[in-house]
C-alpha beads as a LAMMPS data file, in Angstrom:
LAMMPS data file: protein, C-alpha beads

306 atoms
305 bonds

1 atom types
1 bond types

-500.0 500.0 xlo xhi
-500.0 500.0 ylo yhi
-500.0 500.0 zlo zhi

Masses

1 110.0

Atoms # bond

1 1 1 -14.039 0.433 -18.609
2 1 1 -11.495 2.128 -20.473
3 1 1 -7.774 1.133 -20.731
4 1 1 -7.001 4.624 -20.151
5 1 1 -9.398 5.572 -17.860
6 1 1 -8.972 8.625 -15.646
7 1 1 -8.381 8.710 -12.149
8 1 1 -11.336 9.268 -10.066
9 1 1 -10.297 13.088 -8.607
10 1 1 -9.707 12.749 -5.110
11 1 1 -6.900 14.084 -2.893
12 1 1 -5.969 13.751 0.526
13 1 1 -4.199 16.344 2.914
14 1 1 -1.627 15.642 5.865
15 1 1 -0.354 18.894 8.043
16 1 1 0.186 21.433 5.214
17 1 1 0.394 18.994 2.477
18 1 1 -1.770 18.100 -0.226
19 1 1 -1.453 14.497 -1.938
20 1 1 -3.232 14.781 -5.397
21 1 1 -4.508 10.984 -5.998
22 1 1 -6.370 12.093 -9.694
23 1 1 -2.739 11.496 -10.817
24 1 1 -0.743 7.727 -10.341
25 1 1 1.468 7.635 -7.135
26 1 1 4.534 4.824 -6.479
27 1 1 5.002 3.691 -2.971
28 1 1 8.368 2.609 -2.060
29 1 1 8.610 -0.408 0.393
30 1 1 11.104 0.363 3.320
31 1 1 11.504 -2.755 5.198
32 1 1 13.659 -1.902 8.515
33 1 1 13.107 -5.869 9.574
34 1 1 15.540 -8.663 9.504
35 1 1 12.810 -10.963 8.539
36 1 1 10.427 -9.667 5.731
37 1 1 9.675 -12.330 3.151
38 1 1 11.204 -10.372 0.238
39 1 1 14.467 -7.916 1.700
40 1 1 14.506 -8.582 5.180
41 1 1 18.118 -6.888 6.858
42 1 1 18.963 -5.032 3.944
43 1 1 17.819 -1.656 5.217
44 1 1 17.263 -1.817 8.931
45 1 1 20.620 0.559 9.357
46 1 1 20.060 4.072 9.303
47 1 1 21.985 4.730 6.294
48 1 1 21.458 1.976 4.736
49 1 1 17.420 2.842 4.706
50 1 1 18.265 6.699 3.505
51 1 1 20.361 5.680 0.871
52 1 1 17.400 3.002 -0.292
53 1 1 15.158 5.583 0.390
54 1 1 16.894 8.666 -1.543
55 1 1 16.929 5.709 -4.461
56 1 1 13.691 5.110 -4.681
57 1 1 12.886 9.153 -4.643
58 1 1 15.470 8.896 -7.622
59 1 1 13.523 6.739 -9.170
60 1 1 9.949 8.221 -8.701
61 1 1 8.622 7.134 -5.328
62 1 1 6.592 10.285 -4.143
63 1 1 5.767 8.101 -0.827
64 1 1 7.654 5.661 1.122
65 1 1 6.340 3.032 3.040
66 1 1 8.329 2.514 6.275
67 1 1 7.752 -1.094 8.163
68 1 1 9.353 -1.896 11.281
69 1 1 7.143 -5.589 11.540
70 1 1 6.746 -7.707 9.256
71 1 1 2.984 -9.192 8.426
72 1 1 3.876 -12.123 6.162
73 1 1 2.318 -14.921 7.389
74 1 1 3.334 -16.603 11.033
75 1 1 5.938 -13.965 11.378
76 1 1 7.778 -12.951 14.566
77 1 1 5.923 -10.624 16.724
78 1 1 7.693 -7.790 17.284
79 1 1 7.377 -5.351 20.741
80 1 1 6.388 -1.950 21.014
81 1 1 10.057 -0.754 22.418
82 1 1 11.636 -2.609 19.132
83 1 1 9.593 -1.285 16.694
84 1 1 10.181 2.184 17.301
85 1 1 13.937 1.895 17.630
86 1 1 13.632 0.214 14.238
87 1 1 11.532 3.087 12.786
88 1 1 12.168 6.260 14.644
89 1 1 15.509 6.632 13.862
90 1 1 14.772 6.315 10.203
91 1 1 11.902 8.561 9.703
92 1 1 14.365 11.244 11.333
93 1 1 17.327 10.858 8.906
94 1 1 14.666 10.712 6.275
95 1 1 13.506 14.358 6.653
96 1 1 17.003 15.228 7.586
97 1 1 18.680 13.900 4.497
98 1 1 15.470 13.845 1.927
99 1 1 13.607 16.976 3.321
100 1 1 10.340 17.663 3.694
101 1 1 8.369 17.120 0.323
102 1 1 8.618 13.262 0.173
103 1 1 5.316 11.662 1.899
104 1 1 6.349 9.062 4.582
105 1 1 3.549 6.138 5.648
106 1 1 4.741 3.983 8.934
107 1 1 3.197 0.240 8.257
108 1 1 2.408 -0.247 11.706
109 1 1 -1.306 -1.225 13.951
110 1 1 0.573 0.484 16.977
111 1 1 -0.621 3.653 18.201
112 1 1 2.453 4.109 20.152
113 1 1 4.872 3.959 17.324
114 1 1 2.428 5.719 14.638
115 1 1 2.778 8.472 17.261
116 1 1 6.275 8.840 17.840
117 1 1 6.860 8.643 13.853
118 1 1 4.137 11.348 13.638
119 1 1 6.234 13.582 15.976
120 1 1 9.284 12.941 13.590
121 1 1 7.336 13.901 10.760
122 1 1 5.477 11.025 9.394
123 1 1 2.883 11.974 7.164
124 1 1 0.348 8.566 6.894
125 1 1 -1.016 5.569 8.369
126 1 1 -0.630 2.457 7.421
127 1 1 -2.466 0.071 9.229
128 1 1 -3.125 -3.860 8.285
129 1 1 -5.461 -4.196 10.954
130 1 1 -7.473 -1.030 10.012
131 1 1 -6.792 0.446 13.556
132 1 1 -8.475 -2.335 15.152
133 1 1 -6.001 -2.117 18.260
134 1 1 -6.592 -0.375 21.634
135 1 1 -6.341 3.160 21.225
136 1 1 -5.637 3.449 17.321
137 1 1 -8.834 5.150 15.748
138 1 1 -8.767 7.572 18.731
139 1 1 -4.949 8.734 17.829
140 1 1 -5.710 8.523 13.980
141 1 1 -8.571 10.988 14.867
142 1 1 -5.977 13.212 17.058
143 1 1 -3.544 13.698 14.664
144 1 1 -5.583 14.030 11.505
145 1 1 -3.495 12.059 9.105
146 1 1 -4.638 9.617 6.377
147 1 1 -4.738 6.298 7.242
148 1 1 -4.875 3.446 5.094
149 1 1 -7.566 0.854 6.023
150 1 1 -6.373 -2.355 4.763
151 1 1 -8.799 -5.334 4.575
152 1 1 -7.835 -8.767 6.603
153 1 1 -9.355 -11.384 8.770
154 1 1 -7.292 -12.301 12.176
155 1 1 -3.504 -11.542 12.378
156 1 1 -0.873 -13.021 10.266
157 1 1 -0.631 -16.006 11.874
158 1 1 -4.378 -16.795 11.447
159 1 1 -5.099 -15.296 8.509
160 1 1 -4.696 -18.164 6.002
161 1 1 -7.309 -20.207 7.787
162 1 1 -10.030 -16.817 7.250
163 1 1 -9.840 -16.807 3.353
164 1 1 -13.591 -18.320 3.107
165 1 1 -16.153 -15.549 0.728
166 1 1 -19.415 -16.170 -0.373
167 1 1 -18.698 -13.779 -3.074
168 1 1 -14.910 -12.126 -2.533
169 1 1 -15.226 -8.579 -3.738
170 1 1 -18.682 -8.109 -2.427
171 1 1 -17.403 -9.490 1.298
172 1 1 -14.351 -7.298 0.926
173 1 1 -16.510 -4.538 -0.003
174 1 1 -18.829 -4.808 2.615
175 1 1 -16.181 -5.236 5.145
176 1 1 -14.458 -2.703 4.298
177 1 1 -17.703 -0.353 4.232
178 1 1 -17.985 -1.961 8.041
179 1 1 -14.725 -0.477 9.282
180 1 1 -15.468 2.788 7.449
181 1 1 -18.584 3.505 9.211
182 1 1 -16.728 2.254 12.962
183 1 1 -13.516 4.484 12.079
184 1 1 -15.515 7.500 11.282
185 1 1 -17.513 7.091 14.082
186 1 1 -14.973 7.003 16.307
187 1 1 -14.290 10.912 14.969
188 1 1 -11.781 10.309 12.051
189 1 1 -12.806 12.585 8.935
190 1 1 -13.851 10.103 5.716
191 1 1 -11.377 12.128 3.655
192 1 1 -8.571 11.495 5.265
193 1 1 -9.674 7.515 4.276
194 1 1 -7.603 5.415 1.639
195 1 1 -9.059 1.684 1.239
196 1 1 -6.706 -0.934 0.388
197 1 1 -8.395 -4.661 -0.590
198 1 1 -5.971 -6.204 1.282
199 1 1 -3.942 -8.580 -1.151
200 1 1 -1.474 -11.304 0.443
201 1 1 -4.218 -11.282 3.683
202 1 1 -6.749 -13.933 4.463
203 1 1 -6.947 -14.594 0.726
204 1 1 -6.126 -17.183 -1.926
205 1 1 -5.398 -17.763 -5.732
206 1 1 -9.058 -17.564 -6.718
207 1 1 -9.407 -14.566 -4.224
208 1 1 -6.634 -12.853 -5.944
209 1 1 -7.656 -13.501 -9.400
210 1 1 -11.277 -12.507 -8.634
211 1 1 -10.436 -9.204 -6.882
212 1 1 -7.346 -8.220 -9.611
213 1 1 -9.824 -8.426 -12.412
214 1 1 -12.797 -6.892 -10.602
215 1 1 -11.141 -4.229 -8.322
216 1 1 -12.791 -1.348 -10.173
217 1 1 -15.741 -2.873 -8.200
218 1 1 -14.787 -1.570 -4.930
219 1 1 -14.756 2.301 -6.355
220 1 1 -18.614 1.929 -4.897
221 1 1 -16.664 2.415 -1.657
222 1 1 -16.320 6.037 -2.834
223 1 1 -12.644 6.308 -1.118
224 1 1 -9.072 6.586 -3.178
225 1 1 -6.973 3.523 -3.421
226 1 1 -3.898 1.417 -2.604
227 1 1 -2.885 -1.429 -4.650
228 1 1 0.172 -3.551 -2.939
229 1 1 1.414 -6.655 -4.150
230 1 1 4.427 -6.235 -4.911
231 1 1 6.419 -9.719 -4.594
232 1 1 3.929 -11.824 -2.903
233 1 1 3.099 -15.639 -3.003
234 1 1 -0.053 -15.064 -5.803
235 1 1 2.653 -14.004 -8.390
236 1 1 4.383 -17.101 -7.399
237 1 1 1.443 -19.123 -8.185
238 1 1 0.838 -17.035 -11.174
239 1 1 4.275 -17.945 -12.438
240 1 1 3.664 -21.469 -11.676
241 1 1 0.602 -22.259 -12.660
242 1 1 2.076 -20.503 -16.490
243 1 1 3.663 -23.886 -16.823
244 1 1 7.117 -22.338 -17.769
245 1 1 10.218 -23.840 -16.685
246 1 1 11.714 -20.724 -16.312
247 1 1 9.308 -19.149 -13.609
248 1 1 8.625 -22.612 -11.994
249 1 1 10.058 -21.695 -8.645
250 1 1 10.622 -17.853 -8.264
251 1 1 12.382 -15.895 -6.090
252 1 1 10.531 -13.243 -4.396
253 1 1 12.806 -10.619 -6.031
254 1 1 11.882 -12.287 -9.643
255 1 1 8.102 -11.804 -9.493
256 1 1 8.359 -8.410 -9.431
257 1 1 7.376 -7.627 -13.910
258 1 1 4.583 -9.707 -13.161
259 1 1 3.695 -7.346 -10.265
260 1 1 4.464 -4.392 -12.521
261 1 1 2.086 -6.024 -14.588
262 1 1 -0.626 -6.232 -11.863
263 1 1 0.013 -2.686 -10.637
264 1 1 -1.045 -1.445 -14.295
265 1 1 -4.491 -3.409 -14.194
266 1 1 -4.922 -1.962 -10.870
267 1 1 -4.424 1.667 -12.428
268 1 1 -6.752 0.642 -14.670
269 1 1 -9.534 -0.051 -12.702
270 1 1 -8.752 2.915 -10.387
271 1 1 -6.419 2.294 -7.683
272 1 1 -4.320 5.759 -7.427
273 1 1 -1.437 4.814 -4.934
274 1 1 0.782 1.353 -6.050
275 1 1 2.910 -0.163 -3.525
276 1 1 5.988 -1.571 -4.680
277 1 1 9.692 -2.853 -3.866
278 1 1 10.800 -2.244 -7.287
279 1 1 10.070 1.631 -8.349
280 1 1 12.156 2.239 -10.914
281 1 1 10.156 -0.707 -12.877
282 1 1 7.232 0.372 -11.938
283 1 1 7.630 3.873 -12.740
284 1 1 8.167 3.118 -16.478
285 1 1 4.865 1.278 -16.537
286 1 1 3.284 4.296 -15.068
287 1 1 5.011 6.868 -17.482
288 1 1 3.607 4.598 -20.026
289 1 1 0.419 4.429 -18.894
290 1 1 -0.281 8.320 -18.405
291 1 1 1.251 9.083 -21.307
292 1 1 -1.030 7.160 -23.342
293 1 1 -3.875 8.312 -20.905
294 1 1 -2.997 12.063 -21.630
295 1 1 -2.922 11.286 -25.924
296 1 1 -5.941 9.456 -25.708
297 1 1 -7.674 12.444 -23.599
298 1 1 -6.515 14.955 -25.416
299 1 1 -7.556 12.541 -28.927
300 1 1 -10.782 11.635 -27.902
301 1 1 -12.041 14.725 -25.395
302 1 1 -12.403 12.588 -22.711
303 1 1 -10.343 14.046 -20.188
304 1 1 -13.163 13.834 -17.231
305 1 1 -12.144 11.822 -14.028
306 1 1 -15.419 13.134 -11.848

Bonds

1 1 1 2
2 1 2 3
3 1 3 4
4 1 4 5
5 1 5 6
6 1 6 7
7 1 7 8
8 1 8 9
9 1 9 10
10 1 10 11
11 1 11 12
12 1 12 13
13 1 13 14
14 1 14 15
15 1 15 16
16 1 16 17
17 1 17 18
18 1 18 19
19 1 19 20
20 1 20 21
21 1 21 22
22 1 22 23
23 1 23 24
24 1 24 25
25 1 25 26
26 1 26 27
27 1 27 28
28 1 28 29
29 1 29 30
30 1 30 31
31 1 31 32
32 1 32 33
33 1 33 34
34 1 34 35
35 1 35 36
36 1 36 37
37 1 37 38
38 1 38 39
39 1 39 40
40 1 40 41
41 1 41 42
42 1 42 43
43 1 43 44
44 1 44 45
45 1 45 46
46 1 46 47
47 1 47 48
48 1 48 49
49 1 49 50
50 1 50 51
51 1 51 52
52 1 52 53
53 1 53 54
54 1 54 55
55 1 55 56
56 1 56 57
57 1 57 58
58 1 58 59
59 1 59 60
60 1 60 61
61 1 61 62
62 1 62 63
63 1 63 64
64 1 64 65
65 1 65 66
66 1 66 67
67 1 67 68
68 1 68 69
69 1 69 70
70 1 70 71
71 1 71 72
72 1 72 73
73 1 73 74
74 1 74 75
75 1 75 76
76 1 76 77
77 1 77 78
78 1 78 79
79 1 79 80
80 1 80 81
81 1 81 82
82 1 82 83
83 1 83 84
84 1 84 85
85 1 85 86
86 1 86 87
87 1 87 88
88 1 88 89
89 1 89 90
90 1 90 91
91 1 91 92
92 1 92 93
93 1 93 94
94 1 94 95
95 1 95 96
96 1 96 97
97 1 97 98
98 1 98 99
99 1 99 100
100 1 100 101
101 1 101 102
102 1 102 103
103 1 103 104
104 1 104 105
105 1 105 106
106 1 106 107
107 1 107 108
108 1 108 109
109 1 109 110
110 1 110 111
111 1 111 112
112 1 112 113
113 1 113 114
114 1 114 115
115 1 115 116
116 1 116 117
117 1 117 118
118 1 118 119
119 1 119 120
120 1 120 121
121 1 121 122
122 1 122 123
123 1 123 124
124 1 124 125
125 1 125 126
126 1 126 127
127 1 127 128
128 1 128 129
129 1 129 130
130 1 130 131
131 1 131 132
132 1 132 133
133 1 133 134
134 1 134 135
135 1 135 136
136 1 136 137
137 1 137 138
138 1 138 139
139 1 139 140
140 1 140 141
141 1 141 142
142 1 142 143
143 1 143 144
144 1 144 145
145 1 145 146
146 1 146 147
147 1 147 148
148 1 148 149
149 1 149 150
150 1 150 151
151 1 151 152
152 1 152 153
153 1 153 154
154 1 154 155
155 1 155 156
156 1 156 157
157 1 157 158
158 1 158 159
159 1 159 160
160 1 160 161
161 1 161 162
162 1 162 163
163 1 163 164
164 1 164 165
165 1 165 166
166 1 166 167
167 1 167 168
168 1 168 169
169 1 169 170
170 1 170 171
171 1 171 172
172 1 172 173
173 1 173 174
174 1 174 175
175 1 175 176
176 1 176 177
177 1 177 178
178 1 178 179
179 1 179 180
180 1 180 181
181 1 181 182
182 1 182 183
183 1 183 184
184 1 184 185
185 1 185 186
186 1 186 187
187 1 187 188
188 1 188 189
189 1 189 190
190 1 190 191
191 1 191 192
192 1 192 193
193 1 193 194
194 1 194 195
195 1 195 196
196 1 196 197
197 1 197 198
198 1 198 199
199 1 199 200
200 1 200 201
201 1 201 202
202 1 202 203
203 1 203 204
204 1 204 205
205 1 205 206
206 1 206 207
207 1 207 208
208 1 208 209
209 1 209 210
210 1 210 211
211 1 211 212
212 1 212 213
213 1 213 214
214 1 214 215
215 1 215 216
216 1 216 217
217 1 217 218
218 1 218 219
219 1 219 220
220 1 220 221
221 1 221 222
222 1 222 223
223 1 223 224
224 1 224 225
225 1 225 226
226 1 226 227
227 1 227 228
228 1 228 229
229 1 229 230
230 1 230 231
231 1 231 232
232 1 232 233
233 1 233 234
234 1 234 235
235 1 235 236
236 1 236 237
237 1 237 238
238 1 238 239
239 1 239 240
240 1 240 241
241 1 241 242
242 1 242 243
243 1 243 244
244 1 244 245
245 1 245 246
246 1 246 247
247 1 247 248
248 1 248 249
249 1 249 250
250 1 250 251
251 1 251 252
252 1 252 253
253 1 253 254
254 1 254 255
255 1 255 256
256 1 256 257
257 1 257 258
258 1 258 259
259 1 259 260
260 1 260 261
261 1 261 262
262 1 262 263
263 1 263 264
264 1 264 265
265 1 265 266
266 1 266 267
267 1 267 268
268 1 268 269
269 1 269 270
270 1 270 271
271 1 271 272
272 1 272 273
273 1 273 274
274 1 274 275
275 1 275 276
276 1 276 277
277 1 277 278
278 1 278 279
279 1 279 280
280 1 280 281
281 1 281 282
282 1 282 283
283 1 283 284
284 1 284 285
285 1 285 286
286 1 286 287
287 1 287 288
288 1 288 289
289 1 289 290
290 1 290 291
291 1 291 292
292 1 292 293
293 1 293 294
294 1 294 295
295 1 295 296
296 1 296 297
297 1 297 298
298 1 298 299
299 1 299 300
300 1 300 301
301 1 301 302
302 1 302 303
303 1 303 304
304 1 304 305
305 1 305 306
């Protein structure tokens, strides 16, 4: 495959909105948690999460990722009631203050808060657990929005003890192809599908390594794609295992060029939306990256991305 290859040309649509995915997307992480691995209580005040938010816009974010739970591993759970107080509020001062054009995902697996984000103008769904709770597929089929199926075995606090493939990217594949088939089934329209293979859940090092260099693999799936993994412990290891002193032991906040670095190969191999904490890093990799993409297209006539 081609450094430069071109996105595969899909798009999805949300109310009267149409997201183009044949062109690169940034995803801004909103936490609004005091106790996500990476900025947990720096944004969970309302104006503290526009402000964050109107900086990542600034910096090329098209979508923002809003998270009212975190899913790192053996984290709190946190109630229904809670999470929409924590999200709610700022999905409403986000269209207030940032309008209408920005695209806003809730990272949530409750129907009940996807649903009272939706009515405050929410645009996607997120969903970790691929809508596997009571009641999810059913709204996600109600209100006609994209939803993001993310791959993962059990729930954060079991998830570590799941990361056992025959063969990774074909398991993730075909599990993924599994939830497809149920979600669709259960009346929710294949384009409004983004896959995401589920990095940081129910997988280790050689997981990661396997699926970062082979991810192209799971365009079989026929479905655009979401790359996050953006500060997360396989950068750590990364960093570690480079055997220099420098990157030893890493902050969360300091892995984040080597995730720039990851969210290029995952351009490369066809991923169209990159989730990321850092967007003004990860923008100039992407300006990078399509500008080269547009000289060597318009070079080399190869400008196709059927």
């Amino acid at each position: 495959m081609s450094l430069f290859q071109p996105l595969p040309n899909y798009q999805v649509t949300s109310r009267d909105k149409i997201l183009d995915l044949s062109q690169p997307h940034i995803m801004g992480i909103l936490n609004v948690t005091p106790d996500s691995f990476s900025d947990g209580g720096q944004f969970n005040g309302v104006e503290t999460a526009v402000a964050h938010c109107q900086k990542m816009i600034n910096e090329g974010a098209t979508i923002i990722d809003i998270g009212g739970e975190s899913t790192r591993p053996n984290a709190n759970v946190v109630g229904t009631f809670e999470e929409i107080n924590r999200v709610v509020p700022v999905v409403r001062a986000i269209r207030q203050h940032c309008g209408e054009s920005i695209w806003l995902s809730i990272d949530t697996s409750s129907p009940e808060v996807m649903q009272a984000a939706f009515d405050e103008g929410a645009d996607i769904w997120n969903d970790v657990r691929a809508l596997k709770r009571e009641g999810a597929a059913a709204l996600a089929a109600e209100l006609d929005i994209p939803v993001m199926l993310i791959h993962m075995r059990g729930e954060p606090t079991t998830m570590d003890g799941l990361a056992q493939y025959e063969e990774v990217v074909d398991d993730v594949s075909t599990e993924l192809l599994s939830r497809i088939d149920e979600v669709t089934s259960s009346g929710i329209k294949r384009e409004k599908l983004i896959i995401d293979p589920g990095f940081g859940f129910a997988k280790n090092y050689e997981h990661h390594c396997a699926l970062l260099s082979q991810l192209s693999r799971l365009q079989i799936l026929g479905l655009p794609m979401m790359f996050g993994i953006s500060r997360k412990r396989f950068l750590a290891e990364v960093l570690t295992k480079s055997g220099v002193q420098a990157v030893n032991t890493t902050q969360a906040v300091e892995r984040d060029p080597a995730g720039t670095a990851a969210g290029l190969f995952a351009l490369q191999q066809g991923a169209s939306i990159i989730r990321t904490h850092n967007v003004a890093m990860m923008q100039q990799a992407v300006a990078l990256w399509s500008q080269l993409s547009a000289y060597r297209c318009e070079a080399h006539s190869t400008c196709s991305n059927e």
